[in-house]
N, C-alpha and C positions, 0 to 999 in steps of 0.2 A: 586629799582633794579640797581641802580648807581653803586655799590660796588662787590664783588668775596663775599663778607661777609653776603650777602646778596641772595645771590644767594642757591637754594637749588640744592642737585648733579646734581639734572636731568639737570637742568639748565646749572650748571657745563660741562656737559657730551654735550648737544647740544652748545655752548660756545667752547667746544675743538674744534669740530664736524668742525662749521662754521669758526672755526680759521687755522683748517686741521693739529692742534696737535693730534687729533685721529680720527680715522676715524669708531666712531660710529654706522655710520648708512650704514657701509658696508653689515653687516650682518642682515638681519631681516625675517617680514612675506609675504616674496618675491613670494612665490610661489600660482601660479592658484587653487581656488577650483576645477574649470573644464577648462580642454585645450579641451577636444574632443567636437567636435558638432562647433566648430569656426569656421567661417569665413577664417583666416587666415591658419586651417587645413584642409581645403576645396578644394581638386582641380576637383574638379568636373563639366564638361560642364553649366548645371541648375543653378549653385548655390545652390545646395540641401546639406547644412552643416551638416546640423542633421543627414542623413542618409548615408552623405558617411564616417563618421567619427565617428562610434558608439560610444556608454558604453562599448558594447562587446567588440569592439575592442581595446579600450584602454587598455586594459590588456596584448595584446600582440601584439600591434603596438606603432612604436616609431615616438613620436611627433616630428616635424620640427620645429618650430615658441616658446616653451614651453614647461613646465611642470607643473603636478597639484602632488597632494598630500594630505591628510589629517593633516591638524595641524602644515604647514612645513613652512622650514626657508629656503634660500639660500642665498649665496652675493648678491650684487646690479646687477648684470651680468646674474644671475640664471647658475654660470659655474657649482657648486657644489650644491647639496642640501641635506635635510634629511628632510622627513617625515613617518609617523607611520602605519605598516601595521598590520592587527592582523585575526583572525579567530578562531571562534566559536567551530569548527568541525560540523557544522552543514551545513555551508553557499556551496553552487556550488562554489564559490572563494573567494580567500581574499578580505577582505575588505583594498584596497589600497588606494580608491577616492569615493569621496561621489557620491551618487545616484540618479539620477532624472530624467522625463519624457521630453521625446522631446514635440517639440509643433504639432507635432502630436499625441502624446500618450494620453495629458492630454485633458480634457474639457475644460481647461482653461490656455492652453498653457504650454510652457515649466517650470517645478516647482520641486523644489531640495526636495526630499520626507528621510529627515533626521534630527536625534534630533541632533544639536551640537552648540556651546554656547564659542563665543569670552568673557571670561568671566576679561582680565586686560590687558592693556599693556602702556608703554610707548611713546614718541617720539621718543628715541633711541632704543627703542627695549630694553635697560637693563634688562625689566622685562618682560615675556610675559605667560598668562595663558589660556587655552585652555578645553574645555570638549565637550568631545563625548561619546554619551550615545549608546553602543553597544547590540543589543538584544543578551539572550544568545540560543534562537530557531532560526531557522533560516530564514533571514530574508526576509521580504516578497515582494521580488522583483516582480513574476506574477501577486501578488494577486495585489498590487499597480497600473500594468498597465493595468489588467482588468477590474478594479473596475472607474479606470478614463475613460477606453475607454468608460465604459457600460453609465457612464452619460452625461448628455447634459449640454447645455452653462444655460438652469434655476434652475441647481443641483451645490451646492460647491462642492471645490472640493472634494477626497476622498483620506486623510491626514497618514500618517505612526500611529499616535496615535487613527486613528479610528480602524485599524487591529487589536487591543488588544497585539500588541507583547509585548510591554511593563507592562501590568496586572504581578500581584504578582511577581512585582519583579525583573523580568527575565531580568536580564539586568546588563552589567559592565558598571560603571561610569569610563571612562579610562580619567583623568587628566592631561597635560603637562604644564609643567612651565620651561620657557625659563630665566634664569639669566647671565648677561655678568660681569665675572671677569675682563675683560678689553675688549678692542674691537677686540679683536680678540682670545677672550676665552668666549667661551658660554657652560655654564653650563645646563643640560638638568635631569630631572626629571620626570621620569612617575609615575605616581599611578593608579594603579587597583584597584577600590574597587566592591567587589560582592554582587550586594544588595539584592540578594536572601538568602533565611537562606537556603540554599543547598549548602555542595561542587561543585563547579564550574573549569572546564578547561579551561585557555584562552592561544592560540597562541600568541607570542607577536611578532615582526619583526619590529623595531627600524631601516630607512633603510636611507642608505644613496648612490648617486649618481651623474653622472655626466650629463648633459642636451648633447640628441646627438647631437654635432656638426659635427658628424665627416662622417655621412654616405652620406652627400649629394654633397660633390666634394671629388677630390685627394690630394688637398693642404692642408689639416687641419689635424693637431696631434691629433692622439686619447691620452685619460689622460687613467691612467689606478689605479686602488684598488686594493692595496696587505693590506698581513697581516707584520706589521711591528715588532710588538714582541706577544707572548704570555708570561703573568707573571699567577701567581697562582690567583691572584684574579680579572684580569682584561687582556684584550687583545687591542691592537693599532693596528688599522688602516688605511694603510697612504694614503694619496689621492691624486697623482700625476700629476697636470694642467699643458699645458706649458705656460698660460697668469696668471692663478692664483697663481700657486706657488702650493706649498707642506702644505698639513694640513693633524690632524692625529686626528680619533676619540677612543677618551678610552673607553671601554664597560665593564660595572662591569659582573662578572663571566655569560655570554650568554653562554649555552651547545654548541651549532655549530656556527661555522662564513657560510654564505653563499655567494658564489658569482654568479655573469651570467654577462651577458652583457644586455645593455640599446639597444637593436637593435629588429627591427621586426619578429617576427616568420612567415616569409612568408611562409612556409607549411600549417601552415594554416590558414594564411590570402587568397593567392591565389593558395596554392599546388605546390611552387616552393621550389627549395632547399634554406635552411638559408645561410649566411652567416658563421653561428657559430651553433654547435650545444647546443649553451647557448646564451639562447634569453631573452627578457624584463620576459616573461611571466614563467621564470625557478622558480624560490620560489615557484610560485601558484604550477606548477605539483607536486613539488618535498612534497612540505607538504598535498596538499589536492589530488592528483591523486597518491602520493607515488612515483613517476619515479624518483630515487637515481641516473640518468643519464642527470637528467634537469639543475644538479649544476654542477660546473667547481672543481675537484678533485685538482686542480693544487694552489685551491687559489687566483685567480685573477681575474679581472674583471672593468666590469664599474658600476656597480652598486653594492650592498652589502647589508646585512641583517646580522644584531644579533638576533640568534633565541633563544629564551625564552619560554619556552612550562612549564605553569604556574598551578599549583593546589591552587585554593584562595577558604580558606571555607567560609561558608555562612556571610553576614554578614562584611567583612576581608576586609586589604586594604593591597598590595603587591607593594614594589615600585623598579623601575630599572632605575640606576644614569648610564647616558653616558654625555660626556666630546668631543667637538668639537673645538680645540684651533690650534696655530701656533708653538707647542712645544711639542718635543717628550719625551723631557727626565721630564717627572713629578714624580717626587719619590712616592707622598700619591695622585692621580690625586682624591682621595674621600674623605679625609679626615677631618674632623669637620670644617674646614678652608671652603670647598665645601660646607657643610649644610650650616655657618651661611651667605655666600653671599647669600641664596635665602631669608633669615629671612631680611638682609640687604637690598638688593635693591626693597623689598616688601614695607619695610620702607620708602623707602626713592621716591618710588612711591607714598606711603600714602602723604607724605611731599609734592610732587611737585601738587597732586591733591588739597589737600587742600589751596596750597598758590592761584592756578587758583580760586576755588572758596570757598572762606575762612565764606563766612556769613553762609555758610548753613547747617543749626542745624537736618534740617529734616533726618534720616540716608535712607529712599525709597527715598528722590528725589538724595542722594548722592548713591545711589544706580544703579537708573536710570542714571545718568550722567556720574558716571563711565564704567557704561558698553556701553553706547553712544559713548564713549571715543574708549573704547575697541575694538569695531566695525570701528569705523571710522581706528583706525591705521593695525590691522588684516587686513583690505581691502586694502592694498595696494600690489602691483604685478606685477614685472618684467613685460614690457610688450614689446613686441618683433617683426616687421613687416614691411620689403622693399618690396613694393608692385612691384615694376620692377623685383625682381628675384621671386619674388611670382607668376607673371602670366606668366614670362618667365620659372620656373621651373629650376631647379637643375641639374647639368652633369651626376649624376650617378642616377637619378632619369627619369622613363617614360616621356616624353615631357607632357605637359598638353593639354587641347583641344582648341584649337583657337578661340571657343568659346566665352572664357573668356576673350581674348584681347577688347570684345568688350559688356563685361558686368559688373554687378557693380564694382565701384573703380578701372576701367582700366583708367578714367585718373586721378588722384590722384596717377600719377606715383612717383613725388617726396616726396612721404612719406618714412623716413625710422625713423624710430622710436625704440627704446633700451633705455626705461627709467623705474622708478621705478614710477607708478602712483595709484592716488585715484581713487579708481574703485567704482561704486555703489554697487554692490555686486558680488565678486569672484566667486558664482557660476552661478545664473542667466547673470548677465551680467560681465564677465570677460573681459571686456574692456572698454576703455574712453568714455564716454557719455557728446558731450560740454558743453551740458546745466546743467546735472546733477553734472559735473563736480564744477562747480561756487558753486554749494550749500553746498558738500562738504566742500569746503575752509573756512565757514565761520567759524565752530567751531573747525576746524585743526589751525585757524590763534589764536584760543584765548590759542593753547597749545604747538606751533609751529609754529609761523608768519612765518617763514624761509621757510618750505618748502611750507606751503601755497602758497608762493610769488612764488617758485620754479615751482611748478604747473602750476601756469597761467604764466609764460616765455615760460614753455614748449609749449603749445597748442599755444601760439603767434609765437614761434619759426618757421622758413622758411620750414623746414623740418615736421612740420605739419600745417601750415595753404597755401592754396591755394595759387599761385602765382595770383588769380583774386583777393585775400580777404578773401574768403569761412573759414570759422574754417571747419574742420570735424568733423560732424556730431556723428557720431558712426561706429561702424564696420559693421554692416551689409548694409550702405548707408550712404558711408560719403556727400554724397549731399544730405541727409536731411536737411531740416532747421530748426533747435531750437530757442527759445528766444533768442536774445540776451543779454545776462545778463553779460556775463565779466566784461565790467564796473561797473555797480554793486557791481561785487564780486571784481574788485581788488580795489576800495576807499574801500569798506568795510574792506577787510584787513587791507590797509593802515588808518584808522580810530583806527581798534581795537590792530593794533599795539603801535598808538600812545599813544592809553589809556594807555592797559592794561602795556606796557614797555618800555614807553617814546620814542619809537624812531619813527620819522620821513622818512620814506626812500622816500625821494622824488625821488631818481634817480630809485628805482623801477616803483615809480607812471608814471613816464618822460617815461621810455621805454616801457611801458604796454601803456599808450596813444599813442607812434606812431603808434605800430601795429595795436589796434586797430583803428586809423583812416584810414587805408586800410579795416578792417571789414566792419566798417561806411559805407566807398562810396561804396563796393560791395551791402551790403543791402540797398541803394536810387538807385542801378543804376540796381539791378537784380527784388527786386520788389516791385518797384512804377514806373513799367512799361512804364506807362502813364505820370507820372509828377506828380499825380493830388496830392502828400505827402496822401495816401491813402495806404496802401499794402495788398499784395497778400502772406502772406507766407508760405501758404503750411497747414500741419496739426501741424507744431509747436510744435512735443514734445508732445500735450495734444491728441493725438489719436484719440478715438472714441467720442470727445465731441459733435462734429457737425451729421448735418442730413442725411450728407456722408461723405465720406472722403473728406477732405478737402484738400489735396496734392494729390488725383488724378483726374482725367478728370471727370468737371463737369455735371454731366447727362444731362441738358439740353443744355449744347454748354454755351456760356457765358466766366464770371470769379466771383469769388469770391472775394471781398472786407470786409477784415478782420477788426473786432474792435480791435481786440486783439490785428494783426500782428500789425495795426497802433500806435495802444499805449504800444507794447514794442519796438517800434524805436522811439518812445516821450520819453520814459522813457532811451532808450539810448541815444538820447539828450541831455537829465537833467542829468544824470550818466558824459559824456564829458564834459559839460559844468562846472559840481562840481570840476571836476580835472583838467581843465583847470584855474578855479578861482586860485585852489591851487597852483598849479603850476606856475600861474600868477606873485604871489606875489614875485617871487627870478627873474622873467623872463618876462618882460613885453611882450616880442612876443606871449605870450600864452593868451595874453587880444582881440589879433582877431579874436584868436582860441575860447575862450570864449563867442565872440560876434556872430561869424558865428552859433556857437549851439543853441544861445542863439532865432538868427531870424528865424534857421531853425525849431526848437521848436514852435515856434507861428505860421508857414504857416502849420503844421501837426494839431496844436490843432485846427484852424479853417478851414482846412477840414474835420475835422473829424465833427466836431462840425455842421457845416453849406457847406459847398461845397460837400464834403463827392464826390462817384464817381459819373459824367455823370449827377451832379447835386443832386444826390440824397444825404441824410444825415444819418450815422449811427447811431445817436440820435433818439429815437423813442416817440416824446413829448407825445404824447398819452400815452405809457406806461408809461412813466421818465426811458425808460433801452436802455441799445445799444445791436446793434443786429449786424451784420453778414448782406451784403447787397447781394442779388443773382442780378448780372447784366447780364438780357437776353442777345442775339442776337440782339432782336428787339429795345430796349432800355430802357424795362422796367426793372425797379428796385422794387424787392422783397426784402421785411425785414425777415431776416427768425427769426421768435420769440420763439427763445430758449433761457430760463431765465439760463443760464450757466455763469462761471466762465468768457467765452467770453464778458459779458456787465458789469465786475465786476474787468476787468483786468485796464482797463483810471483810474480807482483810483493812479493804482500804479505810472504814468508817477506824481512825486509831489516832488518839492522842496525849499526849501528856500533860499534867500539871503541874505547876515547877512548887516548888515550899514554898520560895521565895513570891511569889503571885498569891499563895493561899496566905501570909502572913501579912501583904498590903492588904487585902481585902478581907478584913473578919468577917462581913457578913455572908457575902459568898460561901466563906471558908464552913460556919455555922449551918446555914442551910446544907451544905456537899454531909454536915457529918448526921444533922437532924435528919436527912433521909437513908442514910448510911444504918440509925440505930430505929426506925419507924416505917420503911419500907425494904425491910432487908430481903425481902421476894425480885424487888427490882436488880439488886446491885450482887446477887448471885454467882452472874458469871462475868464479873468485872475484878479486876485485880487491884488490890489494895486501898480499896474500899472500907472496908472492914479491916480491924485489926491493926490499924496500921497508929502510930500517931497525928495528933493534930493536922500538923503541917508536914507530913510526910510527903512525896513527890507521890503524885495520883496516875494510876495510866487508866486512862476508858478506851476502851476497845470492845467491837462487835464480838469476838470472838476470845474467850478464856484460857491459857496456855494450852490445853490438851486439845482442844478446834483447831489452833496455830500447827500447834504438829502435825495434826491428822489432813490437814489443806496442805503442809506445805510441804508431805513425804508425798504428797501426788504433783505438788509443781514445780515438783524439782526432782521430778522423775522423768530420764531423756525420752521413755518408751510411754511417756504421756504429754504433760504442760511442754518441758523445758526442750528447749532445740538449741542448737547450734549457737542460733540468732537469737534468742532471746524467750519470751513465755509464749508457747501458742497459743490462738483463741477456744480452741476445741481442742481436746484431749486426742492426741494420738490413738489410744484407746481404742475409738471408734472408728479406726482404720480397719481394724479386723469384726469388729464388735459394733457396730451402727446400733443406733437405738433406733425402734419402731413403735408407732404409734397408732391404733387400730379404731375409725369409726367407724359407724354401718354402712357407709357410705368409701369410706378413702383409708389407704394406710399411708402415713407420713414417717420418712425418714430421715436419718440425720446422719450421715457418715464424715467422718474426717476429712476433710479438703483441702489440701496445704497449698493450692495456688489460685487458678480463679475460681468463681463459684459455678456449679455445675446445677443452679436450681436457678429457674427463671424467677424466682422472687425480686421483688425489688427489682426487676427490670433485670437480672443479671450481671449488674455494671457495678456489687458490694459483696461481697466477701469475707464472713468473721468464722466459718466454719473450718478454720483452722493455722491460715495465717497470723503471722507477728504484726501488730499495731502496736505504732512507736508510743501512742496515749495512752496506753494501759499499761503498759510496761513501765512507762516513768512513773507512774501513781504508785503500783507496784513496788515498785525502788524505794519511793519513799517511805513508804507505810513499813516496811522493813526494817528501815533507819528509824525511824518511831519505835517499833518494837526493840531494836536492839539499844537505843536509847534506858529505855526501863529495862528490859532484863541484864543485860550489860553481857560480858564474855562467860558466864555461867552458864547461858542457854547457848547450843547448839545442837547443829540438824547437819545429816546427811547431805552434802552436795559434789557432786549427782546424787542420787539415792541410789545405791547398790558399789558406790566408788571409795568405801572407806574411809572416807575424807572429812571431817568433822568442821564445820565453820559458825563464826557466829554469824548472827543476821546481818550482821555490817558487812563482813566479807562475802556472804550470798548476795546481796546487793550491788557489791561491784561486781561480782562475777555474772549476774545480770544486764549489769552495766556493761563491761567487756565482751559479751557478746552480742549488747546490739552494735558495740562500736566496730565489732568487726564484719559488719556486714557488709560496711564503706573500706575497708581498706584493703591491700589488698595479698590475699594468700601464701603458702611456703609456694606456690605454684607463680606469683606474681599474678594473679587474676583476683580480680574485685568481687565477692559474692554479689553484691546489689547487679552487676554484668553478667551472671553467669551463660556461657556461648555465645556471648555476643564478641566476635573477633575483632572489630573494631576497638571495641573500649580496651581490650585487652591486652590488644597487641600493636594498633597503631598511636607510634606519636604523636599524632595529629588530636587523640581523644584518648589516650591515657588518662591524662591529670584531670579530664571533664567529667561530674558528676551529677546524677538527677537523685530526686529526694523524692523518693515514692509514696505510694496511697500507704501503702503497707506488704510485706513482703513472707514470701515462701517458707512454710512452716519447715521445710527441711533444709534447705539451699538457701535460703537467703535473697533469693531474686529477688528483684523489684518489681511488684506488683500495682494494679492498677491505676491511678492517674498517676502519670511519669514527675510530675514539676508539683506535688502535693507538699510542698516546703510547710507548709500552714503547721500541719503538729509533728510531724517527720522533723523537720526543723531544732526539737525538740535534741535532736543528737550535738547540737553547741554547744547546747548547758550540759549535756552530757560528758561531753567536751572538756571545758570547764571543770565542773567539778574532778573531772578527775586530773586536771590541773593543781586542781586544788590540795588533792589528797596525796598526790604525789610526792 
């Protein structure tokens, strides 16, 4: 990839991008699956999001902080957008924004109840494909929230494809494909197809708008929507920004242009007069109520709609070409020149996927990878929020309730935030998630190291990370604490850059290390409370694993003494001290930085090992597993003995030294052996340490060969960890054998859950008590490859355990790997696990080859578990992909 001759367009096109000969990546899939139900649209005393910021109402109230859409694109700003609205004649409203249960509605918390399918796209957006499966009866929005209300937390949930709407048929496949003539001409494509053999009517509304900025002080310009010419076969509509400029959309022969404005319908929001008598919600009256008074006669507006009112016979596929560019004057804005850039940049997407991963002959795993692909770049979304004018409220907006000065994310005052980010997933979780965030990058960096690297700046950036340290958590409590994993994620970047495109960016690695060494001291100094290199961090991202919540007040008084929390600040450790080696080498100051990680590292492994809190040890030699320590009042120390992911995580804290690293840097190399021959308490249960020569290859790891074995004959035991699919989060174990936990007051339980969570923690809507998560399992993998690294094909273990079969740690790795891949592909039966009884996916043409990348899935079966479009770390199966591309 040295060469321009070498390089494929895409390449080309992000190469302009990063040079800022064009600005590619202005335009994309910027827009929210879901704004309403947010945090940030929340101004509510409670903090009650869900309810003071309906479904209902987003139809006809206008959002502050966003906008959502169906299938939509806007700038990097979200000043301008367009997304696709349509109607049945059957539905109570257009379908403008997809559908789902608050976390009160459902049994299993908040769940987006819609068939739709990120089915291609690029790094630049050049190319982007889209499907949404529209019932053509109408659709079953009560039955949906009765049917969840009526079940309980030991009932799945109750699915859009369980209501039969979609039977015989009944249903338009409505298609979009997104193509960029240059970067500031996007080509737009709908397809209808009716897959019923019946004539069919579908509304169509192709819509485009302006995000209000203008309703919430006196100083801001409204943009306004006119109609700029009418010709015979097409009409231009111009879109007037005063920061963005003038863009004009071409719409092939639409019957009516509609306008309104993007503003509140306060009539009937609270029964006061509008502002305009053309409100957000004018389209829905004007087609589904008839009111010819709901549109603006005059032609103008903030928002706009080309209405399309479609007869598709049975069977038929109808298509409507609109044009989104910087230029008004296009003579043929459709003409043959318009088709074949979609045939082109389809091409030429084919070309940039294949060069990413060129071994792989399989067309289902190229299948699977591509739409992993697809998902990851669809998830990305303006995302928008200054919490100081957010609790302070707006001039021309009701003051908010004081309340709120002094509840969640009132001091995470210096957030303001306006960036384009990787989101887990656009509807469930429409916002940055820290820890989930890291996971994302990994397979964004094997297709786009650029913005990868872009990402983790941001969330390092002043303007989101705490002035104590703290990353933000998430939006609904940015002092949650999650793993630490940045480090992680940005050498791993910086790794997979080097491979896969030869370049080196150490001045990335350099400024991602300082900030996080302000992460570092906040997590030693907020909790390891005590000193003891033990921690306390809360519930960490993994929810409902523990016997209670673990980030709230512990029932019997005490504290919690984490295995987990301790060994993912070992393993952030070993992550600093890998980029400090690296960085070492051009900068000799970074050999003290190196050394400090290096000692801090070995007082964490031998408390955890042996000091552990108040004397007690998270090591539980009896079992061989580590537990979770409950430290009374009194001083008694409890092991609470849940075979969970919690005794399975000190694998991951593992890494290696190379000779050749210890021979550039003597002094490093001098202090590793001075504390080798002067603190040889510390370096105990660390392999080749001691004994070893000078510059011999070093491995630090949390746990000593015999902990390796003794963890890994239980997680790679099918009637425990290992399943089908992959490593459980909870030990099968506790299927028959639940552990219990006895106050004076309450006994708490923990039994094995292989689908959704049967315990109303957390809301119900999280699940780690026994399902497969794709994040842990790839950490997993790797740490295995570490180990098998240093002990090489001499050490081997049972896998399965009881199967005779003797492998090294590289081969349990892919065998790891191989059954999460098969959880997407599909069976000797031809059915997909991630579908399991879903006969649609299984059996119809129509949704065969279509896939959703789940929260996380079925510790026996492999289902796909809850949030359906969780591409964010699930995603993760591309690089899995890959690699085993690779190893092939």
């Amino acid at each position: 990839m040295s060469s321009s001759k070498q390089l494929t367009q895409e390449e080309i096109r992000l190469k302009e991008d990063r040079e800022r000969q064009a600005y590619w990546r202005r335009w994309g899939c910027y827009l929210s699956d879901r704004q309403w139900g947010t945090v940030r649209e929340d101004y509510s005393k409670d903090g009650s999001a869900w309810d003071y910021f309906s479904f209902e109402q987003s139809h006809y109230r206008a959002y502050r902080w966003g906008e959502d859409g169906i299938a939509g694109i806007s700038d990097n700003h979200q000043r301008l957008c367009f997304a696709l609205s349509f109607w049945n004649g059957q539905d109570p409203c257009l379908k403008e924004r997809l559908f789902g249960l608050t976390n009160k509605q459902g049994n299993h918390g908040e769940d987006v109840k819609e068939c739709y399918f990120q089915l291609d796209n690029t790094p630049t957006h050049s190319y982007m494909k889209y499907l949404y499966k529209y019932p053509q009866n109408c659709f079953p929005y009560e039955q949906l929230k009765e049917k969840n209300k009526q079940r309980g937390l030991t009932d799945g949930e109750f699915e859009i494809l369980h209501t039969g709407i979609f039977d015989d048929n009944q249903y338009f496949d409505i298609t979009v494909e997104y193509a960029k003539a240059s970067d500031e001409d996007i080509l737009i494509k709908i397809h209808i197809t009716n897959r019923s053999s019946q004539l069919k009517q579908l509304h169509l509304l192709p819509t485009l708008w302006f995000r209000n900025v203008w309703s919430w002080d006196d100083e801001t310009h409204k943009p306004n929507l006119k109609i700029y010419e009418n010709k015979e076969d097409y009409s231009i509509i111009e879109a007037n920004h005063y920061e963005l400029g003038k863009r004009w959309l071409y719409c092939s022969g639409s019957e009516q242009l509609l306008f309104t404005e993007n503003e509140t319908n306060y009539q009937r929001l609270s029964n006061t007069d509008n502002n305009s008598p053309y409100v957000k919600d004018g389209f829905n009256r004007y087609i589904v109520n008839g009111d010819e008074l709901a549109v603006n006669p005059n032609k103008i507006g903030t928002k706009f709609a080309a209405y399309y009112c479609l007869e598709i016979p049975g069977e038929e596929t109808q298509t409507i070409t609109l044009r989104l560019c910087d230029n008004p004057h296009l003579d043929s804005p459709f003409n043959q020149t318009y088709h074949n850039i979609f045939n082109t940049r389809h091409q030429e997407a084919n070309e940039f996927y294949q060069r990413i991963s060129p071994y792989e002959k399989n067309p289902e795993l190229r299948n699977i990878q591509r739409q992993a692909f697809a998902g990851l770049l669809w998830n990305k979304q303006y995302y928008y929020y200054e919490i100081d004018t957010w609790l302070a409220g707006d001039p021309k907006q009701p003051k908010p309730p004081e309340e709120r000065k002094e509840g969640n994310n009132s001091d995470w005052q210096h957030i303001h935030i306006y960036d384009v980010i990787s989101m887990p997933d656009k509807w469930e979780y429409p916002y940055f998630a820290a820890w989930d965030w890291a996971f994302h990058l990994i397979p964004l960096a094997t297709i786009d190291p650029e913005f990868a690297k872009t990402q983790l700046h941001h969330l390092t950036r002043e303007w989101y990370m705490h002035p104590n340290g703290q990353f933000p958590a998430y939006e609904w409590d940015f002092n949650g604490v999650n793993p630490p994993v940045q480090a992680w994620a940005a050498w791993r970047i910086y790794t997979i850059e080097r491979k896969m495109y030869g370049n080196c960016d150490k001045k990335f690695l350099e400024r991602v290390f300082q900030k996080l060494l302000l992460n570092f001291t906040w997590w030693i100094n907020r909790q390891d409370k005590d000193g003891n290199n033990v921690f306390q961090g809360g519930f960490l991202g993994l929810d409902n694993i523990g016997v209670f919540n673990r980030g709230g007040d512990i029932p019997t008084g005490g504290k919690l003494t984490q295995s987990d929390a301790t060994s993912w600040v070992a393993m952030y450790c070993l992550n600093m001290l890998t980029i400090a080696l690296e960085l070492a080498k051009e900068n000799d100051v970074y050999e003290d930085m190196a050394s400090k990680f290096f000692e801090h590292f070995l007082y964490i492994v031998d408390a955890m090992n042996h000091m552990g809190s108040e004397g007690a040890t998270l090591w539980n030699e009896e079992d061989g597993f580590y537990y979770d320590v409950l430290d009374l009042p009194n001083r008694e120390n409890i092991d609470l003995k849940v075979r969970s992911l919690v005794g399975l995580i000190p694998l991951l804290a593992v890494t290696t030294i190379e000779s050749e690293t210890l021979k550039k840097l003597p002094n490093f190399s001098q202090q590793v052996d001075w504390f080798v021959k002067n603190r040889p308490q510390l370096s105990r249960n660390l392999a080749c340490l001691e004994g070893c020569g000078q510059y011999s290859r070093r491995l630090l790891a949390m746990v000593d060969q015999n902990k390796l074995r003794l963890l890994l004959e239980k997680m790679l035991d099918e009637g425990e960890f290992l399943s089908d699919f992959g490593i459980r989060s909870v030990s099968r174990y506790h299927a028959d054998n639940p552990y219990k936990f006895e106050t004076e007051n309450e006994t708490y339980t923990i039994g094995y859950e292989p689908a959704e969570s049967q315990t109303a923690m957390f809301g119900g809507n999280s699940n780690w008590r026994g399902p497969v998560w794709f994040p842990i399992n790839y950490l997993l993998i790797e740490a295995l490859q570490k180990f098998d690294f240093y002990y090489g094909d001499d050490f081997k273990v049972e896998c399965p355990k009881g199967s005779g079969k003797m492998m090294t740690l590289w081969d349990v790795s892919l065998e790891v790997e191989r059954r999460l891949v098969d959880i997407f592909l599909p069976n000797e039966s031809g059915n997909r696990p991630v579908f399991k009884d879903m006969e649609l996916f299984n059996n119809d043409p129509h949704w065969q080859d279509l896939l959703l990348f789940c929260e996380y899935f079925h510790g026996d079966n492999g289902k796909g578990l809850g949030a359906s479009h969780q591409t964010g770390w699930t995603g993760l199966i591309a690089k899995l992909i890959l690699q085993r591309s690779e190893y092939s």
